[in-house]
C-alpha beads as a LAMMPS data file, in Angstrom:
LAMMPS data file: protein, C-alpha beads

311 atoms
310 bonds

1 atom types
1 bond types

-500.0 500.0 xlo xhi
-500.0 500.0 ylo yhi
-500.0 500.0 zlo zhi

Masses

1 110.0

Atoms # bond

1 1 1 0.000 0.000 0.000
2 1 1 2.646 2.446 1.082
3 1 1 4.112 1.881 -3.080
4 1 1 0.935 2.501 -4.375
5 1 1 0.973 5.590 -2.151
6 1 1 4.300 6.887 -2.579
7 1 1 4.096 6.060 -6.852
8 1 1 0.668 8.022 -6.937
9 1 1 1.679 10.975 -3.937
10 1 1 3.272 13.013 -6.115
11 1 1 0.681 13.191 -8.971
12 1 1 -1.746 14.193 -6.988
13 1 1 0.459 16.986 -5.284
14 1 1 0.691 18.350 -8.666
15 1 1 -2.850 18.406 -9.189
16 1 1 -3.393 20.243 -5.617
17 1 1 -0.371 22.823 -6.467
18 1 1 -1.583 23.210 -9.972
19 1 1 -4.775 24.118 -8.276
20 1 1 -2.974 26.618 -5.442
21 1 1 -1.087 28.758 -8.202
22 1 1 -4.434 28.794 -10.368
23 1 1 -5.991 30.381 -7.073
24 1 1 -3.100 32.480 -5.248
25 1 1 -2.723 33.990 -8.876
26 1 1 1.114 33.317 -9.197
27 1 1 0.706 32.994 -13.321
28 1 1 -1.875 35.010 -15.379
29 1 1 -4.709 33.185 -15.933
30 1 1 -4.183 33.417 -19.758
31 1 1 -1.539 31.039 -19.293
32 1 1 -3.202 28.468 -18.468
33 1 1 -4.716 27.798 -21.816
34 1 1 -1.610 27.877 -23.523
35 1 1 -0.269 25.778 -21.403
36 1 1 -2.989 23.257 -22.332
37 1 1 -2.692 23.143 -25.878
38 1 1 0.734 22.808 -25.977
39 1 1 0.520 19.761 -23.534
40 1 1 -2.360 18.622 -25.707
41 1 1 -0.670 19.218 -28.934
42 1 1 3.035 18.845 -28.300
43 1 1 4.334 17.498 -24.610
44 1 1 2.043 14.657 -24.164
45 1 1 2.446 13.072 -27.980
46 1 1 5.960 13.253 -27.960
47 1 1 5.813 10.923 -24.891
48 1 1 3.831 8.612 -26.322
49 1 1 5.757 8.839 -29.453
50 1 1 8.742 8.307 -27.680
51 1 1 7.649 5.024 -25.258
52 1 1 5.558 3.152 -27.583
53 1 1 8.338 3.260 -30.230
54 1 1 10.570 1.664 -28.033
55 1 1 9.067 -0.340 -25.638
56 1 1 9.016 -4.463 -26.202
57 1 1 5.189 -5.305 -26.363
58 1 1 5.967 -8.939 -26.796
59 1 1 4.614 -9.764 -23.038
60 1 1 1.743 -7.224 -22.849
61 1 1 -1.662 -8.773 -23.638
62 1 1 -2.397 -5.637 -25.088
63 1 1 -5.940 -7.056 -27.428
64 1 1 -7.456 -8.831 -24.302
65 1 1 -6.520 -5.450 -22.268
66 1 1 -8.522 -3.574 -25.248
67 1 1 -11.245 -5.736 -25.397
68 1 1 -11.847 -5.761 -21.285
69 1 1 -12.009 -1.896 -21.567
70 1 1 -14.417 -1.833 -24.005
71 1 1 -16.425 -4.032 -22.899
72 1 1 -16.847 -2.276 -19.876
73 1 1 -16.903 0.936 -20.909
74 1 1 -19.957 -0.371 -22.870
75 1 1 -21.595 -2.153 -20.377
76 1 1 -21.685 1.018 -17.794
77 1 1 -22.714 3.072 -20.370
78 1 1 -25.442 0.711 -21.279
79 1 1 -26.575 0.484 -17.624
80 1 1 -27.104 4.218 -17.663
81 1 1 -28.750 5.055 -20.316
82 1 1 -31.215 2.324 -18.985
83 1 1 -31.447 3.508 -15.662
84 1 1 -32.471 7.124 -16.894
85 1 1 -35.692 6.739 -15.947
86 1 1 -35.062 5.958 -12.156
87 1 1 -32.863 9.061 -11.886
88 1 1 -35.943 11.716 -12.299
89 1 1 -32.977 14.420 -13.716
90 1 1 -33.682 15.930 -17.092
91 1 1 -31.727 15.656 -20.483
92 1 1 -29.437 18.206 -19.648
93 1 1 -28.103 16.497 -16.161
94 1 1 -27.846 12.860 -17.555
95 1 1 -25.598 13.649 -20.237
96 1 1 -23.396 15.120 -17.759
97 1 1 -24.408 12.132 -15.672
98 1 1 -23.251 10.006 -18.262
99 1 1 -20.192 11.396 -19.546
100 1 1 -19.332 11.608 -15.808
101 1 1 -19.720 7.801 -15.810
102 1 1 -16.884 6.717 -18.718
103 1 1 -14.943 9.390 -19.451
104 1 1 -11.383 9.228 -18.494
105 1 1 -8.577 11.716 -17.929
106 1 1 -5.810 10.374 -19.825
107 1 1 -3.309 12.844 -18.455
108 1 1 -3.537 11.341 -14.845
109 1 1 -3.622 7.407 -16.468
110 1 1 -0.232 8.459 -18.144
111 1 1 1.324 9.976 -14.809
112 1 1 0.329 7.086 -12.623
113 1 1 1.291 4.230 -15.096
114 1 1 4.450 6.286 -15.522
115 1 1 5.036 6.057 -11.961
116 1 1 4.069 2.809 -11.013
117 1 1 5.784 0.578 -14.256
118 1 1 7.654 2.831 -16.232
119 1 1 8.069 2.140 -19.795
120 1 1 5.484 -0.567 -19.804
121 1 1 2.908 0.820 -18.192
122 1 1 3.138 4.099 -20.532
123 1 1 3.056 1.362 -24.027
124 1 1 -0.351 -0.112 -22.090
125 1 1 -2.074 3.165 -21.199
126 1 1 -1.195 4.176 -24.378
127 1 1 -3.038 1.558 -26.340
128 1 1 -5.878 2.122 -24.054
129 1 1 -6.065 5.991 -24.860
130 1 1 -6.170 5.009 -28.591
131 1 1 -9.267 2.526 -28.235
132 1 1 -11.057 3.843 -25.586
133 1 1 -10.977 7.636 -25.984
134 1 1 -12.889 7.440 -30.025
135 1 1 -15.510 4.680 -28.046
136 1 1 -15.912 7.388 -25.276
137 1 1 -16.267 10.483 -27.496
138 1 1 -18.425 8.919 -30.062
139 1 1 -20.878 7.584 -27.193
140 1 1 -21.079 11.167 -25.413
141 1 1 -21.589 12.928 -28.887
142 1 1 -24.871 10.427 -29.346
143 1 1 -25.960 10.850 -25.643
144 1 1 -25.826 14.530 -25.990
145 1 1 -27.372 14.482 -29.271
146 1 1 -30.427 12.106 -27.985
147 1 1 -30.755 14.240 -24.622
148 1 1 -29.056 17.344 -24.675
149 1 1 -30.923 20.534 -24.502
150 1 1 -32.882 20.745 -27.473
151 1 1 -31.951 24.363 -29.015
152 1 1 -28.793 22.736 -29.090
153 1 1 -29.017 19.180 -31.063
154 1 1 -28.510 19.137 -34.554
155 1 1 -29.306 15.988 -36.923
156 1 1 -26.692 13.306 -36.058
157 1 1 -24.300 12.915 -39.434
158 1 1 -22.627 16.294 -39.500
159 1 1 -21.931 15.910 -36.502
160 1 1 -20.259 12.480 -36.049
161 1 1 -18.739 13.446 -39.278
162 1 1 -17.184 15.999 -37.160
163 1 1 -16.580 13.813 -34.436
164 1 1 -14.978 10.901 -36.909
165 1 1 -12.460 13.517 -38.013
166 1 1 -11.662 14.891 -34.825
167 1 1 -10.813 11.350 -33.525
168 1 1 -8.575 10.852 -36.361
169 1 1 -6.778 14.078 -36.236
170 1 1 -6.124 13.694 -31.961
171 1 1 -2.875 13.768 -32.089
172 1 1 -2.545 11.548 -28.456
173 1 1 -4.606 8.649 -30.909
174 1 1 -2.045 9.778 -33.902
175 1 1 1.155 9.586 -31.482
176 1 1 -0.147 6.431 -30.110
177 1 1 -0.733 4.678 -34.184
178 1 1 2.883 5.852 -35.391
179 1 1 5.006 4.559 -32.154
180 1 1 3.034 1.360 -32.502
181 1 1 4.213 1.245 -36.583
182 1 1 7.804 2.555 -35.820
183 1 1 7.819 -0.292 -33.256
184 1 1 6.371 -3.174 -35.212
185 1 1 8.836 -1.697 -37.928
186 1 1 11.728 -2.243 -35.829
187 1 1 13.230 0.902 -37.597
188 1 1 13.534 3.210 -34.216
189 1 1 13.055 7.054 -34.540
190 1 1 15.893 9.278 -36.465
191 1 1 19.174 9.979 -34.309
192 1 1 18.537 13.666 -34.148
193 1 1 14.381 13.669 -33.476
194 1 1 14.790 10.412 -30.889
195 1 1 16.719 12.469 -28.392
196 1 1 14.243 15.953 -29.376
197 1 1 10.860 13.877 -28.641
198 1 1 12.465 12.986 -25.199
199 1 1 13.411 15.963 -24.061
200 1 1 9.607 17.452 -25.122
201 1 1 8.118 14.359 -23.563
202 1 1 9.668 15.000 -20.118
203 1 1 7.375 18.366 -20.286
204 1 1 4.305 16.529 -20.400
205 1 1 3.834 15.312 -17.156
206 1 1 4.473 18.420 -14.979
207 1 1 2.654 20.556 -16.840
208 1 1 -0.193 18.565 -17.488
209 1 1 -0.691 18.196 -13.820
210 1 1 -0.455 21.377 -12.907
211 1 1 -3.379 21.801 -15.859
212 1 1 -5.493 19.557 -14.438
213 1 1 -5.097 21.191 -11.295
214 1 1 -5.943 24.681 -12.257
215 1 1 -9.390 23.044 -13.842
216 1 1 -11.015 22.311 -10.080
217 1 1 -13.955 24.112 -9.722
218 1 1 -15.008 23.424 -5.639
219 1 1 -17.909 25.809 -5.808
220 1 1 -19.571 23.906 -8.881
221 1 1 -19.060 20.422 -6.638
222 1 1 -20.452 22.166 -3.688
223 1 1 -23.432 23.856 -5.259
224 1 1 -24.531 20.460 -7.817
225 1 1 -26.525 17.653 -6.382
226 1 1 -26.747 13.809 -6.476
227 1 1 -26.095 13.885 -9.937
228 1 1 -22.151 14.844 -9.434
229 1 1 -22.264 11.948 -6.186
230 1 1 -23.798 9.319 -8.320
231 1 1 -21.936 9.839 -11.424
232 1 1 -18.245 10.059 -9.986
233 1 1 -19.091 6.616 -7.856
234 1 1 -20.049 4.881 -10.947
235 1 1 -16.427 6.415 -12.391
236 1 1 -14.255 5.956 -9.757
237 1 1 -15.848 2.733 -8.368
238 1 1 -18.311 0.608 -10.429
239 1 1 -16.615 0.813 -13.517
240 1 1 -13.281 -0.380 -12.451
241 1 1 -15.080 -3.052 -10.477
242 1 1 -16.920 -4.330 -13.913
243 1 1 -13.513 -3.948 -15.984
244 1 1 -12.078 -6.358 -13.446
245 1 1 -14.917 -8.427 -14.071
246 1 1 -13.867 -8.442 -17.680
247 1 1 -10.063 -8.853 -16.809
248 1 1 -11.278 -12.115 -15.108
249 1 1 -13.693 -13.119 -18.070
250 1 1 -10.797 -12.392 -20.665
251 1 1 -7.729 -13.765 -18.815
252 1 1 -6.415 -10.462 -18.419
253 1 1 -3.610 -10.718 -15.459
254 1 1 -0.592 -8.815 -14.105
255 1 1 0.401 -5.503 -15.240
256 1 1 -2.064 -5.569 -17.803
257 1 1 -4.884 -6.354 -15.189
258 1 1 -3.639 -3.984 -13.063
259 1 1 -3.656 -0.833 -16.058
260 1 1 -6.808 -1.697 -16.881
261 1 1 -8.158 -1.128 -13.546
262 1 1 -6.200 2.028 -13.072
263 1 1 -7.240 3.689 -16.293
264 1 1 -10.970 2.550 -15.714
265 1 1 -10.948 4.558 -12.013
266 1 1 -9.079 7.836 -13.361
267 1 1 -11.128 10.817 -12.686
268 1 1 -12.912 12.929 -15.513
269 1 1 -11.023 14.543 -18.296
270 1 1 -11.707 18.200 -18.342
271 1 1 -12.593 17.633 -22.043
272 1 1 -15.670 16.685 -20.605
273 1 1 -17.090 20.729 -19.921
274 1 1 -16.086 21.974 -22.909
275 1 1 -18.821 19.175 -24.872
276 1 1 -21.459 20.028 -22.100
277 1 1 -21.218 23.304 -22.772
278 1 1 -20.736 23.045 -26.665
279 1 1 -23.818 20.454 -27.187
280 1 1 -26.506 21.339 -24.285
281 1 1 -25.232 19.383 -21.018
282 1 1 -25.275 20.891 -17.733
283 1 1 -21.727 22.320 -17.638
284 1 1 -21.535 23.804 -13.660
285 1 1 -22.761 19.920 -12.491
286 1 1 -20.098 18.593 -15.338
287 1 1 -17.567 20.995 -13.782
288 1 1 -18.310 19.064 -10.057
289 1 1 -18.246 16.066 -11.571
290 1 1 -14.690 16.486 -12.975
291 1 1 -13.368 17.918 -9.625
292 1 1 -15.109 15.535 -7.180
293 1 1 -14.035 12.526 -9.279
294 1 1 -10.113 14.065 -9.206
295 1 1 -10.547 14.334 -5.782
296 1 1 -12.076 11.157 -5.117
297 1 1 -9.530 9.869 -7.053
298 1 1 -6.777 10.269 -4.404
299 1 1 -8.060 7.958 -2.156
300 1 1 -10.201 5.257 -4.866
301 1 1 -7.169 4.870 -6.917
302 1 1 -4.519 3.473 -4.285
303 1 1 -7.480 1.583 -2.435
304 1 1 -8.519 -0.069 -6.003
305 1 1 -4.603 -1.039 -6.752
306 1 1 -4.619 -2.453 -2.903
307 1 1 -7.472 -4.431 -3.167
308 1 1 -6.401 -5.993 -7.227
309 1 1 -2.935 -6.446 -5.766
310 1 1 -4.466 -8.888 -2.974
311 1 1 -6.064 -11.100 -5.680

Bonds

1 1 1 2
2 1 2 3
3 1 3 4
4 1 4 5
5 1 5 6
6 1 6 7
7 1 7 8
8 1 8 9
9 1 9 10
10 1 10 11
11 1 11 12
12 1 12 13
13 1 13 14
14 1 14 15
15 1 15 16
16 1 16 17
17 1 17 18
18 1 18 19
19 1 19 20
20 1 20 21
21 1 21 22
22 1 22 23
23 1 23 24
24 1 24 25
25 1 25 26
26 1 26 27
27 1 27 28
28 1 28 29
29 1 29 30
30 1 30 31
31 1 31 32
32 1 32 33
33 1 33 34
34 1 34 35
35 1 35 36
36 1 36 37
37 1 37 38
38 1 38 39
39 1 39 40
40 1 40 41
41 1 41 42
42 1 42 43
43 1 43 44
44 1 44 45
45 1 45 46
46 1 46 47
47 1 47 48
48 1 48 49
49 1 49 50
50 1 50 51
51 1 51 52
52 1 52 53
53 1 53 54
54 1 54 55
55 1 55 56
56 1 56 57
57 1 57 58
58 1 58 59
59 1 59 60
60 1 60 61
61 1 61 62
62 1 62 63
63 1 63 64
64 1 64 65
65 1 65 66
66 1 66 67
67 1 67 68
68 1 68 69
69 1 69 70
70 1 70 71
71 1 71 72
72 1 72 73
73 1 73 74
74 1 74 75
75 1 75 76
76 1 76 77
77 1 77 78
78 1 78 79
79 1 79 80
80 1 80 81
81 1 81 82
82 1 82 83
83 1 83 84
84 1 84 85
85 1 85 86
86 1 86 87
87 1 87 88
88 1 88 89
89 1 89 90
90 1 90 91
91 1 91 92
92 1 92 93
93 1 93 94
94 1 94 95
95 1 95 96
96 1 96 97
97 1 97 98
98 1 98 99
99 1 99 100
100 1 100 101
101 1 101 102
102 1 102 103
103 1 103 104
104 1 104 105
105 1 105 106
106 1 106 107
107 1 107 108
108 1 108 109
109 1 109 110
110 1 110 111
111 1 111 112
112 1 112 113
113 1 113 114
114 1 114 115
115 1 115 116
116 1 116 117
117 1 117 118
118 1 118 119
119 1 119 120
120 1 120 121
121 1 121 122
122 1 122 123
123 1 123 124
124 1 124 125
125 1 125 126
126 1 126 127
127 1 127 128
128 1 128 129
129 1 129 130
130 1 130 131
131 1 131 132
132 1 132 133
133 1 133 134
134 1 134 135
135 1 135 136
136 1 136 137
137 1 137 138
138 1 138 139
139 1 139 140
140 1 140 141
141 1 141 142
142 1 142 143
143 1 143 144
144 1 144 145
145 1 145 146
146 1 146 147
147 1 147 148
148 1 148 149
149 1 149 150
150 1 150 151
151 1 151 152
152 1 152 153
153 1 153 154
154 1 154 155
155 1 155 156
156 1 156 157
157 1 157 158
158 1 158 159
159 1 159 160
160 1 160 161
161 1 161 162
162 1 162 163
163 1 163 164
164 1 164 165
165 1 165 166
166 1 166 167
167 1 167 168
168 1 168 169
169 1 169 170
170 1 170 171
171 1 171 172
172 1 172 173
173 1 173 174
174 1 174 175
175 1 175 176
176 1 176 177
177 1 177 178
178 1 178 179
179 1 179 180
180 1 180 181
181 1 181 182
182 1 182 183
183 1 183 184
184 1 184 185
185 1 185 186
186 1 186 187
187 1 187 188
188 1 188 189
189 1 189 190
190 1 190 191
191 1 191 192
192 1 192 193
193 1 193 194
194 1 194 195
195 1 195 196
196 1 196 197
197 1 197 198
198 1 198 199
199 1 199 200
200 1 200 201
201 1 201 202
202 1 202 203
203 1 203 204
204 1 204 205
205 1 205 206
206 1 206 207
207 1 207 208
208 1 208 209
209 1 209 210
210 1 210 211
211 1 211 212
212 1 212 213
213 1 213 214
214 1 214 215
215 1 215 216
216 1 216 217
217 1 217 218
218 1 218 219
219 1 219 220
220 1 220 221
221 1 221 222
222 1 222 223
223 1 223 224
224 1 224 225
225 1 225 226
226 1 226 227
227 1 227 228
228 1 228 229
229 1 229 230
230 1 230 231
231 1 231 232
232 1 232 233
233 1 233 234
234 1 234 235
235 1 235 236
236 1 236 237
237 1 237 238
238 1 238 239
239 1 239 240
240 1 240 241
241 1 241 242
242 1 242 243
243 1 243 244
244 1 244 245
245 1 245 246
246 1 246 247
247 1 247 248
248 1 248 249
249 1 249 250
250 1 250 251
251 1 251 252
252 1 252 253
253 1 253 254
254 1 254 255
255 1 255 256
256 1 256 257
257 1 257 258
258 1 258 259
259 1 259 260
260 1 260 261
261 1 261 262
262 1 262 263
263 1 263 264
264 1 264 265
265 1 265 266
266 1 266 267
267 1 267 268
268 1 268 269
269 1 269 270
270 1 270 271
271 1 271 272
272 1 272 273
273 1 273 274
274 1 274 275
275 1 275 276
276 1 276 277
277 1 277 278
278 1 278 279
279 1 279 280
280 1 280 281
281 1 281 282
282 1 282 283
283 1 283 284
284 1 284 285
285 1 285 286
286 1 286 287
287 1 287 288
288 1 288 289
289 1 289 290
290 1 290 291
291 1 291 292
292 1 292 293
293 1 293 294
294 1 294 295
295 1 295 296
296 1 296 297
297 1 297 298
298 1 298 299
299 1 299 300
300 1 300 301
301 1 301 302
302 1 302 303
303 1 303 304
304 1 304 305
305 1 305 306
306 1 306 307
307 1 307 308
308 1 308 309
309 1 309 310
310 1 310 311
């Protein structure tokens, strides 16, 4: 436990300092989305460049590990939409609810596989990013569609046009594709961009912390209801719990397991508010769904790892 605690520690630090200088003012708060972009754009593809590229997959179980995420990502997502009707919140609330519920921020998963297996656990979380962030987008776009606010919705093919080229333009997706082929290629990155894409890389994690960080919103958790409660349980706890279920179905074990398990419980990506707001969710209970669920994730995430680690 202490590990788990010591490996993870630090991550979340980040998160909480990210969040101090966002509120003591240190930086202007036009840096901050800067910052962002470049992390989204630059920092955190170069490290995925970089890892996948080099890393041996030939002991990962990297297709059961894909299909056990999907498969529960589906399942919860299927559960929701069917218990919509029991929940007595309108359209607006359950496609917060709902993105709330599979969503994952990929910029924690990479920090805390970093931390906990190095190289390896950066190839696995990798891989997951590129299958389970297009299942998790296109579902959210269709949920919002189906339920969001109505002045909002537009017929569905422009807009999962738009969502089918977005996915293939992300460039975490696009870094994870090309280390993958430069790996299976066996050729290895040019002499002169190998040792650049490091040094970018090693960029990614600080700064994408301290992101996240400066993201918390504690007045929306503290003003939104059961929704946020409800929805960040279902994130940080039941859908690990069913992934596990589908680790155990598929023969999914070790590291792998463990990744899977880890990237199922991360909190909310912050991606998440900027679709509520764009397609008619509720964006202030989205916003206390993203910070309860980073919260919540301090304590879930080492617990979870305890508990898979005694199996």
């Amino acid at each position: 436990m202490l590990n788990i605690l010591f490996a993870l520690g630090p991550i979340f630090l980040l998160i909480l300092i990210g969040y101090g200088i966002k509120k003591k003012q240190w930086v202007s708060d036009d840096f901050w989305s800067p910052a962002e972009l470049m992390t989204y754009y630059v920092f955190f593809p170069s490290l995925l460049l970089y890892t996948t590229s080099r890393t041996d997959m030939g002991d990962l179980q990297v297709m059961p590990m894909a299909y056990a995420l999907v498969a529960a990502t589906i399942l919860v997502a299927a559960v929701m939409v069917k218990v919509r009707p029991w929940l007595k919140i309108d359209g607006a609330d359950f496609t917060s609810f709902f993105q709330g519920g599979i969503r994952p921020n990929s910029y924690v998963g990479i920090a805390a596989a970093v931390a906990l297996w190095g190289d390896p656990g950066l190839t696995l979380v990798a891989i997951a990013i590129a299958f389970i962030v297009p299942l998790v987008n296109f579902l959210s776009v269709v949920v919002m569609e189906t339920y969001g606010a109505k002045e909002f919705r537009r017929s569905g093919g422009p807009r999962l046009v738009s969502l089918g080229k977005s996915i293939l333009s992300n460039p975490l997706i696009l870094a994870c594709v090309l280390g993958v082929l430069i790996n299976a290629s066996g050729a290895g990155l040019p002499p002169v961009l190998e040792p650049l894409i490091q040094i970018l890389g090693r960029a990614a994690l600080p700064i994408g912390l301290l992101c996240v960080g400066a993201g918390l919103d504690f007045e929306a958790m503290r003003d939104t209801g059961k929704t946020v409660v409800l929805s960040s349980l279902l994130k940080l706890l039941c859908l690990p719990l069913v992934c596990l279920l589908c680790c155990q179905a598929l023969g999914v074990e070790g590291i792998t397991r463990d990744l899977c398990i880890l990237y199922s419980g991360l909190p909310v990506s912050a991606s998440s508010y900027v679709l509520a707001r764009k397609m008619g969710g509720n964006a202030p209970v989205m916003a206390g769904i993203i910070t309860l669920t980073t919260l919540g994730a301090m304590v879930s995430l080492p617990l979870l790892l305890q508990i898979i680690d005694l199996l």
